[in-house]
C-alpha positions in Angstrom: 0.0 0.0 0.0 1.2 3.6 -0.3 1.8 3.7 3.4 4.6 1.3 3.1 6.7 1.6 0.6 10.1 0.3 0.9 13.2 0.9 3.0 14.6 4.6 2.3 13.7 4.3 -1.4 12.3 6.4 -4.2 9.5 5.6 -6.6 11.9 4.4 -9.0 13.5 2.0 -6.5 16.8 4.1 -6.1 18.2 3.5 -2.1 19.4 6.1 -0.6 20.7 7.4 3.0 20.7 10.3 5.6 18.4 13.4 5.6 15.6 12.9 3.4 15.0 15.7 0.9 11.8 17.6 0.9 10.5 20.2 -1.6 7.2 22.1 -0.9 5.1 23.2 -3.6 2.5 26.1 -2.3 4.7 29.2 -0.6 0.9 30.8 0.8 0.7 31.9 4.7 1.1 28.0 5.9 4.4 27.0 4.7 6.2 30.0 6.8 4.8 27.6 9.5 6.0 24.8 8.0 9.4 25.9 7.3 9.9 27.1 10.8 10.2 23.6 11.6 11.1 21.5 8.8 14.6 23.8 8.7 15.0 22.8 12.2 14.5 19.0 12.1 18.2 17.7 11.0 16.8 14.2 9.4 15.4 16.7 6.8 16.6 18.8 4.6 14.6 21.3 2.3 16.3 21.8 -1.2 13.4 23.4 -3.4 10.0 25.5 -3.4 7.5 25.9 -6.0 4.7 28.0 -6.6 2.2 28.8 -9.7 3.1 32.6 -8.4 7.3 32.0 -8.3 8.0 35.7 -7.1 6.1 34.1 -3.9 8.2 31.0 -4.3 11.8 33.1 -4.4 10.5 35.6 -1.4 10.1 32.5 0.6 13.6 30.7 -0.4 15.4 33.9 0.2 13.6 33.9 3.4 14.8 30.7 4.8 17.9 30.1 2.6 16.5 27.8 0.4 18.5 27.4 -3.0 16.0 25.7 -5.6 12.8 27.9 -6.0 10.3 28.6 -9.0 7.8 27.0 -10.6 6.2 23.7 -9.7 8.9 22.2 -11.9 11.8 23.3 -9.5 10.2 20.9 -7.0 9.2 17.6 -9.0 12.1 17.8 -11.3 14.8 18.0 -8.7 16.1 14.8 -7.8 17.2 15.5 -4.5 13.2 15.8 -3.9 12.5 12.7 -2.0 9.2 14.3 -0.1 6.7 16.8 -1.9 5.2 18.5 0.6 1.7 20.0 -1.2 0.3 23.2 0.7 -1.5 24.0 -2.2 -5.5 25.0 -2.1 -7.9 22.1 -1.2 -9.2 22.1 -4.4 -5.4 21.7 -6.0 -4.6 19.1 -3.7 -5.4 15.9 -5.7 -3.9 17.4 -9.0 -0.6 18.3 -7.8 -0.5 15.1 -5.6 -0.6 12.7 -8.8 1.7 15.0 -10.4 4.1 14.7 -7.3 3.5 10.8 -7.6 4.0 10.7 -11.8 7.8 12.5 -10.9 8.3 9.4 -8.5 7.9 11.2 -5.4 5.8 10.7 -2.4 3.6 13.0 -1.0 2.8 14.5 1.9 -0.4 16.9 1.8 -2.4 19.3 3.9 -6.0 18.6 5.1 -7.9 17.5 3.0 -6.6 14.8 1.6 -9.5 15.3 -1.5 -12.5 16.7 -1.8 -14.5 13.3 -2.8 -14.0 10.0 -2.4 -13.8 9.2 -6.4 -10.3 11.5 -6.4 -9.2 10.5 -3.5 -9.7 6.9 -4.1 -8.1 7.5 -7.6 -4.6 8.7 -5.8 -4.3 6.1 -3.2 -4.4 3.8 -6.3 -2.2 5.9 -8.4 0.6 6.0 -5.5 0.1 2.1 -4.8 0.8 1.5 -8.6 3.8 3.9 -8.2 5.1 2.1 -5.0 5.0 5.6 -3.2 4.0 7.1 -0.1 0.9 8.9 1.1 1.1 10.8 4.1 -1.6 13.7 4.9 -2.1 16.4 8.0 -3.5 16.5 10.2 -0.7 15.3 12.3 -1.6 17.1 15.2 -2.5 13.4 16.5 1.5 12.7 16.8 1.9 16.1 19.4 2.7 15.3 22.9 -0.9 16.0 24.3 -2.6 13.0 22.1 0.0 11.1 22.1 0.0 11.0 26.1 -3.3 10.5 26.7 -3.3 7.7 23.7 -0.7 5.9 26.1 -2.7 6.5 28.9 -5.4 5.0 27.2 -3.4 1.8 25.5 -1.9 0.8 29.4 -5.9 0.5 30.9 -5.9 4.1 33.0 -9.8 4.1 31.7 -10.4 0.7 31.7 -12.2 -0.3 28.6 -12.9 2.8 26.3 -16.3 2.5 25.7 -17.9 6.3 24.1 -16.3 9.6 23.4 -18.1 12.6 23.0 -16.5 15.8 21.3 -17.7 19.6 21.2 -16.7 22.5 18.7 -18.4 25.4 18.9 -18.2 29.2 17.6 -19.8 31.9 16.2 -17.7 31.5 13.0 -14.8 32.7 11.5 -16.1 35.5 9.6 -15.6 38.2 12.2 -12.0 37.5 11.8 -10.9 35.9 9.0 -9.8 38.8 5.9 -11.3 36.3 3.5 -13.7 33.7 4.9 -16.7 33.0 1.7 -14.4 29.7 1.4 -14.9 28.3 4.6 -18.3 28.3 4.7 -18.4 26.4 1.0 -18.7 22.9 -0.2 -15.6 21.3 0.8 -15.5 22.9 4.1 -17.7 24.3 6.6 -17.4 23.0 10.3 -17.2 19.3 9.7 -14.3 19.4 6.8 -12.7 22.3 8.2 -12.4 21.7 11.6 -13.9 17.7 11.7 -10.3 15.8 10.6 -8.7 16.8 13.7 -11.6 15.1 16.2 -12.4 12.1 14.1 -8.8 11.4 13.7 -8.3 11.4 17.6 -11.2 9.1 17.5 -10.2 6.8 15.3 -6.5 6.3 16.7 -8.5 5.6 19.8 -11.9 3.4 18.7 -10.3 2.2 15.0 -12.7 2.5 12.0 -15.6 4.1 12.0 -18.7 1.5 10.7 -21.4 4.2 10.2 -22.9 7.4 11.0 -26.0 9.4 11.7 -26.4 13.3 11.6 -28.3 16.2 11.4 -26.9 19.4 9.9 -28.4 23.1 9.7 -27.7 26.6 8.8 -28.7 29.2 10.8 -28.8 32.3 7.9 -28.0 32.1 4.3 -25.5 34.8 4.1 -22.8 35.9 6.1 -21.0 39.2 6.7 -16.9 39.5 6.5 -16.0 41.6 9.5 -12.8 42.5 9.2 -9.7 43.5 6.6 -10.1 45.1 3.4 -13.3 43.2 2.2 -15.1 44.0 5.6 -19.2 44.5 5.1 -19.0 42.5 2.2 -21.9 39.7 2.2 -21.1 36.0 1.0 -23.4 33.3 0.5 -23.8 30.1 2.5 -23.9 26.8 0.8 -22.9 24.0 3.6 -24.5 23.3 6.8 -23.2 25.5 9.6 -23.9 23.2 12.4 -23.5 19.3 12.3 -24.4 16.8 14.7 -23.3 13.2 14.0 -23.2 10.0 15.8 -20.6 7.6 14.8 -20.3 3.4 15.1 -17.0 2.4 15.4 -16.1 -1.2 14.2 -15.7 -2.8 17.4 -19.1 -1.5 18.7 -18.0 1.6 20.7 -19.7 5.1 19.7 -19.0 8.6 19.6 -21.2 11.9 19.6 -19.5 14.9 18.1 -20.7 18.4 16.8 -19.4 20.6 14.9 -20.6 24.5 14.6 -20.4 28.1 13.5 -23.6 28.9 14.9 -22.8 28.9 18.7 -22.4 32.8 20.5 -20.5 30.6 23.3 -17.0 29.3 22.1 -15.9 25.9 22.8 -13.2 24.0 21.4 -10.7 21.3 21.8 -13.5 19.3 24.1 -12.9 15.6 23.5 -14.1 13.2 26.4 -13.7 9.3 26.3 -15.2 6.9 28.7 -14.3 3.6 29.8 -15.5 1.4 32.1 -13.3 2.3 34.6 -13.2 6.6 33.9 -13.5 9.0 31.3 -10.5 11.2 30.4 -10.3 14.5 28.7 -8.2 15.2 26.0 -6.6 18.2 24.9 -7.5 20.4 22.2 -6.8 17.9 19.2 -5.8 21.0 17.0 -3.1 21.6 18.7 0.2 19.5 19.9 0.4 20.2 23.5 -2.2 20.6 26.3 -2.7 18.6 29.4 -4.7 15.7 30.2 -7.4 15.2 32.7 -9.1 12.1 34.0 -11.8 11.0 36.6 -12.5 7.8 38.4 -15.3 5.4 38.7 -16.4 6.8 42.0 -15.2 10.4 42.3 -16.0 13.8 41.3 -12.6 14.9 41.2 -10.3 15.5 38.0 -6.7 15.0 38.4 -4.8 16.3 35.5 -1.6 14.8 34.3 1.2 16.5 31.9 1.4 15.5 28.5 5.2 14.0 27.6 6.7 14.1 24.4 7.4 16.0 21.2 5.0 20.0 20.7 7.4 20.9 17.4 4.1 21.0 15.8 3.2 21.3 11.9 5.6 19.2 9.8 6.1 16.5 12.8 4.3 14.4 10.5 6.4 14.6 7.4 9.7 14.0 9.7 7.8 10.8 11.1 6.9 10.0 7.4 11.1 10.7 6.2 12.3 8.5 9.1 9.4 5.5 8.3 11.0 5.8 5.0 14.1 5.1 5.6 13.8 2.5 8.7 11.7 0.6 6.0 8.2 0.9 8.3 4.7 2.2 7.9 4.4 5.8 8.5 1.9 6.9 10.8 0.0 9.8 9.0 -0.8 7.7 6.6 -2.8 8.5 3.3 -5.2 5.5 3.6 -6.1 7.1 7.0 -6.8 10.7 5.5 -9.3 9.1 3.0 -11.1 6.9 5.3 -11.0 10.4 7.7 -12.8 11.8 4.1 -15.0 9.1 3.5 -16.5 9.6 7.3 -17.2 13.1 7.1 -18.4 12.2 3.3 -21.1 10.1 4.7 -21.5 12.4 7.4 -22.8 14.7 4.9 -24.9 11.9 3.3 -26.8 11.2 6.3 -27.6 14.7 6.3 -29.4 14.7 3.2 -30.8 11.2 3.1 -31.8 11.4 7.3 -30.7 7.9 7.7 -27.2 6.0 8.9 -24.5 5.7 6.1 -22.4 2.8 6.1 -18.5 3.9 6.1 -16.8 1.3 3.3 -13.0 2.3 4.4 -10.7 1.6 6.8 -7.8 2.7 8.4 -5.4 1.1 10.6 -4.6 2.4 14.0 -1.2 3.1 14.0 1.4 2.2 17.2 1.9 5.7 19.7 4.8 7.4 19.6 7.7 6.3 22.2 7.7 9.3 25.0 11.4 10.0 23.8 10.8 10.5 20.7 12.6 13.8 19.8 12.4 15.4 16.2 15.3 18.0 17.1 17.9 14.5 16.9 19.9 13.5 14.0 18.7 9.8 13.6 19.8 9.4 9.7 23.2 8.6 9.2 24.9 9.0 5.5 
């Protein structure tokens, strides 16, 4: 599968050692976060960016030193590229991927892996015919807050996980977002905007999810930018607004989860799993850090514990990915877990509109936690 491809090679089958070579095509607002990191993480090593707009491209290599810059060419034509990392626009995602897999590189993307299952399902093939890897944000999953309370989890602190119930609320992002209409658009709105980052944390906790029920609304039509140089302009809205789902996981266990832009009260990051034995709450699963709280069978009292482990945040996924490549293991962010993330929220939105459960056809594989030292800032990969 496109999650394992083999030890430390290239589509093509060439082995190679050391610091894996990335090359990011997309050189908008996110890669500055990106590259804050991936610069900093000595198993990798950033030798190209690309972007349709290259002035962007060469402002951002002069930025952080990088020597190959231009087109989307500079990146899949350099042969030092090992990694693309695609921060392109959602709805660029799938082409550039395939193109990134076509030059015999793997991939890693930003949320979402694809808009619809037919694309989606169309690269996961592509890369398994190439023999290339898949990986997809979020990885937010692999931070030191999830990551703790997963191993808190794994070693029977809750007993038996039995439901989970997570909570995102706001009024929306319109009051400050300079540019919002997208958000609030098909392939976004609160479940495929903010949704990969809860179900995600779910499945690595329940496995794959079976099928789903919801309910979705909007509570106005249009929507007023409040702030930057389009502020007062109206948009329209074509997605629900607020979503309430129930979820079957394949083992039995269940999950409620809602997602909104409708609320006047803020709440986010509230993810609660209850076993037989006490429920834990988890941090903010859009972040990497936070601590962890849990509460006994018996008591009314939370005691909260300190999450361990790695906060280096975005790109922590593609380092994972570079170092499963060359140990010759299954990355952890994995692309067949981004679709089947896809295909939930994709029957989600089925449910919707049909009011009745959808049957999820994918899976995903839960993936082993982190080891508590596990420390991006060390130079693993020998020449």
């Amino acid at each position: 599968m496109s999650g394992t491809a083999g030890s430390g090679t290239t589509g093509s089958g060439t082995t190679r050692t050391g610091p894996v070579g990335v090359g990011i095509i997309g050189a908008g607002v996110i890669s500055k976060q990106y590259l804050d990191n991936l610069t900093n993480f000595p198993d990798l090593r950033v030798v190209a960016i690309g972007d349709l707009f290259e002035d962007a491209a060469a402002a951002r290599a002069a930025e952080y030193g990088i020597e190959n810059h231009g087109g989307v060419d500079a990146v899949l034509d350099n042969p030092d590229v090992e990694i693309v990392i695609n921060l392109t626009i959602p709805a660029a995602h799938v082409e550039v991927a395939t193109q990134a897999v076509n030059a015999g590189k793997h991939v890693w993307s930003e949320k979402p892996f694809s808009l619809d299952r037919e694309s989606g399902l169309g690269l996961l093939k592509v890369a398994d015919a190439a023999g290339v890897r898949l990986g997809c944000a979020p990885d937010t999953f692999l931070g030191a807050g999830l990551q703790t309370a997963r191993r808190m989890i794994e070693r029977g602190d809750i007993g038996t996980p039995l439901t989970a119930l997570t909570l995102m609320q706001s009024p929306g992002p319109e009051s400050w977002h300079p540019n919002p209409a997208f958000l609030f658009q098909d392939g976004a709105g609160p479940l495929f905007d903010i949704g990969p980052y809860y179900l995600t944390t779910l499945v690595q906790t329940f496995g794959s999810v079976r099928r789903v029920a919801a309910f979705g609304s909007k509570s106005r039509e249009t929507r007023v930018i409040g702030s930057g140089p389009k502020a007062g302009e109206e948009f329209a809205v074509t997605v629900p607004t607020h979503v309430s789902s129930i979820l079957e996981f394949e083992d039995g266990e269940s999950a409620q989860s809602i997602f909104s832009f409708d609320s006047p009260f803020k709440r986010a990051g509230f993810v609660e799993i209850t076993g037989s034995d006490a429920t834990i709450a988890l941090p903010d699963p859009n972040n990497f850090d936070g601590d962890i709280r849990i509460c006994a069978l018996g008591s009314e009292d939370w005691t909260t514990v300190p999450s361990v482990g790695s906060t280096a945040s975005r790109g922590t996924g593609v380092l994972e990915m570079a170092r499963a490549l060359r140990e010759g293991r299954p990355h952890r962010a994995q692309g067949e877990l981004a679709f089947h993330i896809l295909d939930t929220m994709a029957a989600i939105s089925e449910s919707i509109d049909t009011r009745a459960f959808v049957e999820v056809e994918s899976s995903a594989t839960k993936v082993p936690a982190l080891p508590e030292d596990w420390d991006p800032t060390a130079a693993t990969l020998s020449a």
